[in-house]
N, C-alpha and C positions, 0 to 999 in steps of 0.2 A: 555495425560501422567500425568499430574499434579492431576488426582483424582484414580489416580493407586499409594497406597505409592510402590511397588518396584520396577517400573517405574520410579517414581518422586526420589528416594533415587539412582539411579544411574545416574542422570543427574545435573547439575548445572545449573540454571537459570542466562542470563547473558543480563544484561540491556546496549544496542543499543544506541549510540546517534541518534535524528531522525534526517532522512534524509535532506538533504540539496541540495540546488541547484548547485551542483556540478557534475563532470563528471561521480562520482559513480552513482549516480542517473539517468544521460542519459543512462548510461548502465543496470542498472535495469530496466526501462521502458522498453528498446528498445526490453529487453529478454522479458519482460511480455508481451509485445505485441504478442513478438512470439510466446508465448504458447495459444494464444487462438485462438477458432478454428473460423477464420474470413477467407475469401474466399479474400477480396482485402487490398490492401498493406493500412497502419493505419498511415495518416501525424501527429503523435505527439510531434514529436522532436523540440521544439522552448523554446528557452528562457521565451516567457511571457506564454507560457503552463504548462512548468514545476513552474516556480513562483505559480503561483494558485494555483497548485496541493498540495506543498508543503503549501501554506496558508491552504489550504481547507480542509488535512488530520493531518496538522501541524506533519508532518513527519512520521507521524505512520505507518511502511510498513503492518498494518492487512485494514487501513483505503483507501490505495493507491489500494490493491490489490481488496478492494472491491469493490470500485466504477471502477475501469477497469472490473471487471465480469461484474457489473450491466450495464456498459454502451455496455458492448458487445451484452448484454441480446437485450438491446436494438436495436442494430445495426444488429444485427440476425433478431429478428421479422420485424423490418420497411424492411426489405431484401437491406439495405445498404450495409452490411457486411464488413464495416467498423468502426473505431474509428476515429472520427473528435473531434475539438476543440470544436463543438457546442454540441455534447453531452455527452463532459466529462464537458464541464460546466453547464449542468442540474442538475437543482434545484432536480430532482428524482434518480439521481446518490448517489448523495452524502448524503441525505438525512439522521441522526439517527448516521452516522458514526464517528463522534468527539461529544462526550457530551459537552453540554454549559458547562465551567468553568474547565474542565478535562484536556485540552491541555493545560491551560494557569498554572495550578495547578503545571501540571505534569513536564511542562520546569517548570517554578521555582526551584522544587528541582532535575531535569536533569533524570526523570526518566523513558522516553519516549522515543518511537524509536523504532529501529527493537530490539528483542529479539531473541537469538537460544539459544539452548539446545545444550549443549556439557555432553560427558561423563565424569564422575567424575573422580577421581584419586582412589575412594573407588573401584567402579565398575569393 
């Protein structure tokens, strides 16, 4: 949307606090799980998993959402068809997905997180 102007000129860009370790977040997860297409039930729900997670993408729901494809990617091919703890903490998961110095930039000045796209009042 954003390299479309009258796309972009009917929508309001609206900066997210990131994610935290809170009940919102178990609930996000537990939907992302279910939308991928995995064949056996996915143990992620635990306190020191979501901790990580939240280190790892440092809340950013584009960084969360990616390494849960990647690791499905994964869980697909080895024919696990599951999500475990051991391969949402790989090192090839997460790999690329938070720039060195970007998260830590980006909380400083609070601008980080989930983003949506609401309709404007012009629109």
């Amino acid at each position: 949307m954003l390299t479309d102007p009258q796309l972009r000129s009917r929508f309001l860009n609206i900066e997210m606090p990131p994610w935290r370790d809170d009940a919102d977040l178990r609930v996000f997860l537990a939907r992302l799980v279910q939308s991928l297409p995995l064949r056996r039930p996915s143990p992620v729900d635990s306190p020191a998993l979501r901790r990580q997670i939240v280190a790892r993408s440092s809340g950013l729901t584009w960084s969360i959402c990616k390494a849960f494809e990647r690791a499905a990617v994964l869980a697909i091919t080895s024919g696990e068809e599951r999500l475990d703890r051991a391969g949402l903490e790989s090192e090839a998961v997460w790999r690329g997905l938070v720039a060195p110095g970007l998260a830590a930039t980006a909380r400083i000045r609070g601008m980080t997180g989930r983003i949506a796209a609401t309709p404007s009042a012009a629109g």
